[in-house]
DOZA-63486 format. One record per residue: residue number from 1; residue in one letter; x, y, z of N, C-alpha, C in turn. Coordinates in Angstrom, 2 decimals, decimal comma, m for minus. Layout:
<nodes>
NUM	a	X	Y	Z	X	Y	Z	X	Y	Z
...
</nodes>
This chain:
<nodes>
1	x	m0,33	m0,53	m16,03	m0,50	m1,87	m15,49	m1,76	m1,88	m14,61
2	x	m2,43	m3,09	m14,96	m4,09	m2,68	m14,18	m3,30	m3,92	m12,88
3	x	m4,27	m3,48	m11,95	m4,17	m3,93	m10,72	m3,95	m5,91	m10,59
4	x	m4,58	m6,42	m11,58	m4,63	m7,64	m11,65	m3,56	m8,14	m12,78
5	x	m3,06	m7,50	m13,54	m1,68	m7,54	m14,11	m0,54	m7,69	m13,29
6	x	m0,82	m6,37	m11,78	0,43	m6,44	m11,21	0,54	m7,35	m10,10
7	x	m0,71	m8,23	m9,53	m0,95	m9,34	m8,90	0,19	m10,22	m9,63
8	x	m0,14	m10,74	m11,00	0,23	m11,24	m11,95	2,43	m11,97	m12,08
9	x	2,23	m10,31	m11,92	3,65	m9,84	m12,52	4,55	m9,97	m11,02
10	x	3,76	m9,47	m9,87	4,70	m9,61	m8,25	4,83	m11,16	m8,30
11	x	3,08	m12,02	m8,74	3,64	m13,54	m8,41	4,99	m14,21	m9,33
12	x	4,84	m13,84	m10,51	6,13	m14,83	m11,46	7,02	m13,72	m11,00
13	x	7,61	m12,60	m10,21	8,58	m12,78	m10,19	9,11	m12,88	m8,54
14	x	7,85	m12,96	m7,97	8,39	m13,97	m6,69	8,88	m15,61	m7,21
15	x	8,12	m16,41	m8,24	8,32	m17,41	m8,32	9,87	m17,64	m8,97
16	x	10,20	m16,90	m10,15	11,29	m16,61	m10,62	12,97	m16,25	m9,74
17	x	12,61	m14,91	m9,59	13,55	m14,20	m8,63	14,01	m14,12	m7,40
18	x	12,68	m14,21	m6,75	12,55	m14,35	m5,06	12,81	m15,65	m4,89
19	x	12,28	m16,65	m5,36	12,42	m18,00	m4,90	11,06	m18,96	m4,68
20	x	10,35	m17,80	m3,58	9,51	m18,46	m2,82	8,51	m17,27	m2,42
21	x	7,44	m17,21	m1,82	7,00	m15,96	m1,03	7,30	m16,13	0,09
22	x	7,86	m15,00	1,30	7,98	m15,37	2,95	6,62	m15,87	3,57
23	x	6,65	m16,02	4,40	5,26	m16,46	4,89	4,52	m15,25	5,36
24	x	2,77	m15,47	5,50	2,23	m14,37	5,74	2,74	m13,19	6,96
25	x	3,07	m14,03	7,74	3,31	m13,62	8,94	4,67	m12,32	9,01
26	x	5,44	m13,29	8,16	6,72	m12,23	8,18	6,50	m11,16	6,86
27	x	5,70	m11,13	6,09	5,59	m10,64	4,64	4,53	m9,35	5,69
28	x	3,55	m9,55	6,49	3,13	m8,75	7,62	4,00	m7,81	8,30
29	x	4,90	m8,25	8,48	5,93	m7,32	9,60	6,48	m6,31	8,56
30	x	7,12	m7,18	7,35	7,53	m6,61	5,82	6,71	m5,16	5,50
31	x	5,28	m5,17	5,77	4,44	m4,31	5,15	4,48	m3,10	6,38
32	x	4,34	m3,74	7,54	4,86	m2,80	8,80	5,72	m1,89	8,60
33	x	6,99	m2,52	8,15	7,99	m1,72	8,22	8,15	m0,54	7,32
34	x	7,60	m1,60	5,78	7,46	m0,59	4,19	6,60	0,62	5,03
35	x	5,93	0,61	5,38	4,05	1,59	5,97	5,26	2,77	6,92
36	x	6,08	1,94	7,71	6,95	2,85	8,63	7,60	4,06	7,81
37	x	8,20	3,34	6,49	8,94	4,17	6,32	8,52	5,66	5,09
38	x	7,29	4,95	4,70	6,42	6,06	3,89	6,26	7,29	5,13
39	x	5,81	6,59	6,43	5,44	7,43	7,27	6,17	8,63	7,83
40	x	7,55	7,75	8,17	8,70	8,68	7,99	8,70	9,80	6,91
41	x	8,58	9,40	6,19	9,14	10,19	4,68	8,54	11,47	4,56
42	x	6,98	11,26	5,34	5,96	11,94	5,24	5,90	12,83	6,23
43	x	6,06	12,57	7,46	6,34	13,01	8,55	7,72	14,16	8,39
44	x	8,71	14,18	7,53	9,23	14,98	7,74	9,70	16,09	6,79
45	x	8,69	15,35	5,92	8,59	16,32	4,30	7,51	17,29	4,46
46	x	6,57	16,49	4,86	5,55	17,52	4,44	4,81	17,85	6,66
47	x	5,25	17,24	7,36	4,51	17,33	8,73	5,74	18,40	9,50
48	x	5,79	18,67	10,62	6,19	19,52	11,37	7,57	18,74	12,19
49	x	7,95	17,91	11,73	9,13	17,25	12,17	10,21	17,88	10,99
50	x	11,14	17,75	11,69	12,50	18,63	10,54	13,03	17,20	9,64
51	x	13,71	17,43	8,32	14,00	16,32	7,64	15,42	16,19	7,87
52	x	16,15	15,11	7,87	16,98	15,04	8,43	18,10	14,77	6,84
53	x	19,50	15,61	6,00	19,84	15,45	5,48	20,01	14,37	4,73
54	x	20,04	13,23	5,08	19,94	11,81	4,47	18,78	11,68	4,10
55	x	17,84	11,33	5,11	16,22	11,27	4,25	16,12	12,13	3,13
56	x	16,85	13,25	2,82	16,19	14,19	1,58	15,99	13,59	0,52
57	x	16,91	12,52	0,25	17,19	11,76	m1,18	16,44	10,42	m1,41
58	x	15,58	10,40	m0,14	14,43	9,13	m0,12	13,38	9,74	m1,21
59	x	13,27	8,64	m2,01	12,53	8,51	m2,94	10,72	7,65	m2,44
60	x	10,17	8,99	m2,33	8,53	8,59	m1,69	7,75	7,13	m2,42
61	x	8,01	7,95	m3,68	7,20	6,91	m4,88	8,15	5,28	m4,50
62	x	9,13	5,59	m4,76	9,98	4,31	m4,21	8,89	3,73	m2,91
63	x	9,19	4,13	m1,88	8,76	3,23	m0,81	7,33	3,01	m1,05
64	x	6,41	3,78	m1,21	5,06	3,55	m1,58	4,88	1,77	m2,31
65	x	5,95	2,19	m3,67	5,51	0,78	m4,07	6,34	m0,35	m3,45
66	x	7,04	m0,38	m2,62	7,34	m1,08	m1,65	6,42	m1,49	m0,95
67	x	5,23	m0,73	m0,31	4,48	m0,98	0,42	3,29	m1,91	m0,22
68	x	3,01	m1,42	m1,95	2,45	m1,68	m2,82	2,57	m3,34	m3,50
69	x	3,81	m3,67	m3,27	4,23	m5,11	m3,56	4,09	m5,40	m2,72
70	x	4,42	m5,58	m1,07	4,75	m6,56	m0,09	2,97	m6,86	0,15
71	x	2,21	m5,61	0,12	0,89	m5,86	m0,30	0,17	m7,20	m1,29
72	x	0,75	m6,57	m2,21	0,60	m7,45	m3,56	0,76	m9,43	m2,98
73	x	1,93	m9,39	m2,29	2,15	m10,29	m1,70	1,00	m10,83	m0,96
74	x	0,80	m10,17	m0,17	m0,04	m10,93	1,14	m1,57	m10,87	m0,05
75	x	m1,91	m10,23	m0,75	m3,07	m11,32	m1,64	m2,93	m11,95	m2,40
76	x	m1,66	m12,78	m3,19	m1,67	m13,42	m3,43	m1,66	m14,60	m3,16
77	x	m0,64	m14,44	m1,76	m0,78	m15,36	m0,96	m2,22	m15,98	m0,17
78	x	m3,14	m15,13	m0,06	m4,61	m15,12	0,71	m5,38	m15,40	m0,09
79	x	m5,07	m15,42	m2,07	m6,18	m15,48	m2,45	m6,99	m14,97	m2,81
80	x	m6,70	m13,24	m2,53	m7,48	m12,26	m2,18	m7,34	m11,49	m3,98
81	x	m8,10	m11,21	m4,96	m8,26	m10,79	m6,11	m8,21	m8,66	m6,03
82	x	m7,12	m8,73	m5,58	m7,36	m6,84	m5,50	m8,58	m5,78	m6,47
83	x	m8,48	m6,71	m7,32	m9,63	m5,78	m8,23	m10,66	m5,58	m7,88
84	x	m11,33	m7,07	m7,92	m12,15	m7,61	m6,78	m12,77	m6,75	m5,79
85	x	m11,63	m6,84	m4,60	m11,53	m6,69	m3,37	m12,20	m4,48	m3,66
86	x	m11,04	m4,01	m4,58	m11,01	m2,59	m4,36	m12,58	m2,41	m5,06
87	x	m13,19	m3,17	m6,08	m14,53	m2,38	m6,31	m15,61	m2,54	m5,40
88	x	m15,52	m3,73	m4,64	m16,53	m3,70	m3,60	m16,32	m2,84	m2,49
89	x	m15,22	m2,34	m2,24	m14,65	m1,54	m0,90	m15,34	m0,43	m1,24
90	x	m14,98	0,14	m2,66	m14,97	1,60	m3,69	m17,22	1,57	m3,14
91	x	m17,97	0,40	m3,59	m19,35	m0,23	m3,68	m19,86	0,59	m2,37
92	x	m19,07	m0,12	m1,55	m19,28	0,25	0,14	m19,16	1,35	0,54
93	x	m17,97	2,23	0,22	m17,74	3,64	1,10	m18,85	4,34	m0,13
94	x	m19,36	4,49	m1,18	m19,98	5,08	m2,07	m21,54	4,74	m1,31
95	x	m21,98	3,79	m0,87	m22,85	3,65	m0,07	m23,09	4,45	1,08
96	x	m22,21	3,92	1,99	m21,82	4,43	3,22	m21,85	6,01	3,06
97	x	m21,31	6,78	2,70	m20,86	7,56	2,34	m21,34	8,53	1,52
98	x	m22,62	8,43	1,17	m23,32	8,92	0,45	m22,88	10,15	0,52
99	x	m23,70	10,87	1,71	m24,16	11,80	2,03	m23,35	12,90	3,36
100	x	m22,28	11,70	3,67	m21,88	11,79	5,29	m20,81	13,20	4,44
101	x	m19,67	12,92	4,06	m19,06	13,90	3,96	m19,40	14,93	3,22
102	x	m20,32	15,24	2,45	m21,08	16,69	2,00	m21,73	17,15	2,97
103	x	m22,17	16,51	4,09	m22,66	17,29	6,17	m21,79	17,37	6,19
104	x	m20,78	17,13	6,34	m19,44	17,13	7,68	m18,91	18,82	7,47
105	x	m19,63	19,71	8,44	m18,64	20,99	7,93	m17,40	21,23	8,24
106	x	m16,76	20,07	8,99	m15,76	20,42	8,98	m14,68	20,43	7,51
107	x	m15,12	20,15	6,79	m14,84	19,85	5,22	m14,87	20,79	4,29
108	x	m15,96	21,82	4,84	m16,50	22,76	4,40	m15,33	24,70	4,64
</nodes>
């Protein structure tokens, strides 16, 4: 599924299923929380925090695209064309960026 397919596919089945989209504001807090809980997931899988028996059975890829739709959301709602949006970003740090992280020895 290309990126503007799944724009596509989150809107008809917000329009369908969901009803409606929440408003930006709360679809914001939505993405907060999705972002929280990748963080979690991450934090105690792979970072120096212990995992706690219940979390074991959290499914990463799961929340990711959680985070990935409620996303999806807030550009559709904005208008905002992700394809768009990601090749000029991709344009910019390839610019930017030329040269910076082949110096950086800390990389090295």
């Amino acid at each position: 599924m290309t990126i503007k397919e799944a724009q596509k596919t989150v809107d008809e089945w917000i329009k369908t299923i969901g009803v409606r989209y929440f408003n930006e504001l709360t679809n914001m807090a939505m993405l907060t929380e999705e972002v929280g809980e990748v963080a979690r997931i991450i934090a105690r899988r792979y970072g120096e925090q212990s995992e706690k028996e219940s979390d074991k059975a959290k499914d990463l890829g799961d929340e990711m695209a959680d985070v990935l739709f409620v996303l999806i959301c807030l550009a559709n709602q904005t208008g905002i064309d992700l394809t768009e949006a990601l090749q000029k970003n991709l344009d910019k740090k390839t610019i930017r960026d030329a040269t910076r992280h082949l110096e950086n020895t800390k990389l090295k």
